[in-house]
Phi, psi and omega in degrees: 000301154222190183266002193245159177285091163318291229279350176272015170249321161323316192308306178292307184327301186310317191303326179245080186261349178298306170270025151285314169330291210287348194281320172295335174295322172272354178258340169309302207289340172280313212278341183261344177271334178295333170302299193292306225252347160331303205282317195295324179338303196286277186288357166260027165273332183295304198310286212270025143291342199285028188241350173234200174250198226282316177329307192278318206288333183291332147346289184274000174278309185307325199258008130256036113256349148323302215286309219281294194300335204261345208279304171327304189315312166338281189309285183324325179305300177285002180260000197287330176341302227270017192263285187291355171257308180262337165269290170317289185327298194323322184289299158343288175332292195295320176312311186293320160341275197298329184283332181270007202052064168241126174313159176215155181262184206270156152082202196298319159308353168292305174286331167291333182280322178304317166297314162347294171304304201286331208271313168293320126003283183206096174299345169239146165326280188321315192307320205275321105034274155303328158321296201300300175322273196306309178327299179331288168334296187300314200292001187237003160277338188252027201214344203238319173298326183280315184294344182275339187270293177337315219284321205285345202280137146320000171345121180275126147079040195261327179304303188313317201285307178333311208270338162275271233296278204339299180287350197246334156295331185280338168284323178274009153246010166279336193267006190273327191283325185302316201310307185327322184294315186287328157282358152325300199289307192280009172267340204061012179280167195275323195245097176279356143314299192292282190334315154330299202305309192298307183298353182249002174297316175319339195241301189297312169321299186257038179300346195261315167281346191292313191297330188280338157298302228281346177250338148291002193239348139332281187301332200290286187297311182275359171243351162267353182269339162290297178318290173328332188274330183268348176279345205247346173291329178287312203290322185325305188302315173287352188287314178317304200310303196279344193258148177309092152155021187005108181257151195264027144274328205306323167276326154273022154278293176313334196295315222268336169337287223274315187289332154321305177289267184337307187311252192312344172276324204252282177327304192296309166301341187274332194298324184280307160344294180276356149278332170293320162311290181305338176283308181293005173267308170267013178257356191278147196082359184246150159233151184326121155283104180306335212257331163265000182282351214253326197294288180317296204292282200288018166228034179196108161320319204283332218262324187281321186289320164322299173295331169284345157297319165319270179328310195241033173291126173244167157336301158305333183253345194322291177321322167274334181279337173284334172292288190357289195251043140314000000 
């Protein structure tokens, strides 16, 4: 059914609980300043409706929580490097670790180490960033290869149906670009442009078990962030309560926040884990295949730069070739 160990991805997971923790403190801690500022938005939108009447003031509650949700987005938009460098990367880094049998050390030194790794990796934020971008790319050209197989199928009703695989391929590669990162990190190369290149040829050789874990760790992951959303509505629903002009969406927003941060501090590291068993299962013993390395160049702009990032990355140019391939 599928390629990966649950109980043996839980297991790694307990092994990196410092940094489940920590993934929760930062993504709780987004999901409660969008909640906050949310709020004050809603109340000083509250105050200075009090200068008109019930209309202007329910107006001015809504677009100051609008402006206080947008102010974050703001931030988080300029926070995403360092989101992906230290938190996502990091956890990677230790799982391959752990996936190799290496000790790691416990608590708050887990996490200075993780950085280490990645930092040995990608010297900048920005390298890995780029990296990351292209990776995204290539994975929506060969995802694109699959919705073009879709097209051809006799299917009653194919356009609709079409338009479910589309969503449900775009879900089931978001856990797929980090696994690409974690073979950067478990290879140890220097030009993490070439490491690239190879792991995602290695993913196109094996696209066909990878999408199908990768669409059960779908179903898996979106449907426990559902249970989470329906446990989170009552406290939401008081959250709703305490902010001014109490708007009756306002508790399912905050839900889905809060169902978000459990998604991505939790879910998303056990999904990428059992993808990574499957990928390292099913790339072992292969090599990067010229004949998809030739399929990938002629159907992805990203995959051709990605490459040209290989070749002519030195130690020195690494920060502009990650401006680059934005």
């Amino acid at each position: 059914m599928w390629d990966f160990k649950i109980g043996q991805a839980l297991g790694l997971m307990l092994k990196t609980m410092p940094f489940i923790l920590f993934r929760l403190a930062v993504y709780f801690g987004v999901a409660l300043a969008y909640v906050l500022m949310t709020g004050v938005g809603a109340g000083v939108g509250w105050g200075v409706g009090g200068l008109g009447d019930e209309g202007f003031r329910a107006a001015s509650t809504f677009w100051g929580g609008v402006v206080g949700f947008g102010i974050v987005g703001a931030i988080m938009y300029i926070l995403r490097e360092y989101l992906l460098y230290m938190v996502k990367a990091g956890h990677i880094a230790v799982l391959v670790e752990l996936m190799d049998g290496k000790p790691l050390p416990q608590g708050r030194g887990q996490i200075e180490h993780a950085s280490t790794v990645v930092k040995a990796r990608f010297a900048q934020a920005s390298v890995l960033f780029g990296v990351d971008q292209l990776i995204k790319g290539v994975l929506r050209a060969i995802t694109g290869l699959a919705r073009g197989i879709f097209r051809l199928l006799p299917i009653p009703g194919a356009r609709q149906f079409l338009r479910l695989v589309e969503m449900f391929l775009r879900i089931a590669v978001g856990f797929i670009d980090e696994v690409i990162l974690a073979y950067c990190i478990r290879t140890r190369s220097d030009n993490a442009w070439a490491s690239s290149r190879d792991a995602l040829v290695l993913y196109g050789q094996n696209a066909k078990p990878m999408l199908k874990n990768a669409a059960w760790l779908a179903l898996i992951v979106y449907g426990l962030s559902f249970l989470v959303f329906l446990v989170m509505l009552a406290p939401a629903a008081l959250v709703a309560y305490l902010i001014p002009g109490g708007w009756s969406a306002t508790g399912v927003i905050v839900a889905l926040l809060f169902a978000w941060s459990v998604k991505v501090a939790v879910l998303e590291p056990f999904a990428i884990t059992c993808m990574m068993q499957a990928y390292f299962k099913a790339i072992e013993g292969q090599q990067p295949d010229a004949e998809w390395e030739a399929k990938l160049d002629g159907m992805s702009a990203k995959f051709r730069k990605l490459k040209l990032r290989a070749t002519q990355t030195t130690t020195g140019d690494d920060a502009q070739g990650a401006e680059a391939a934005r």
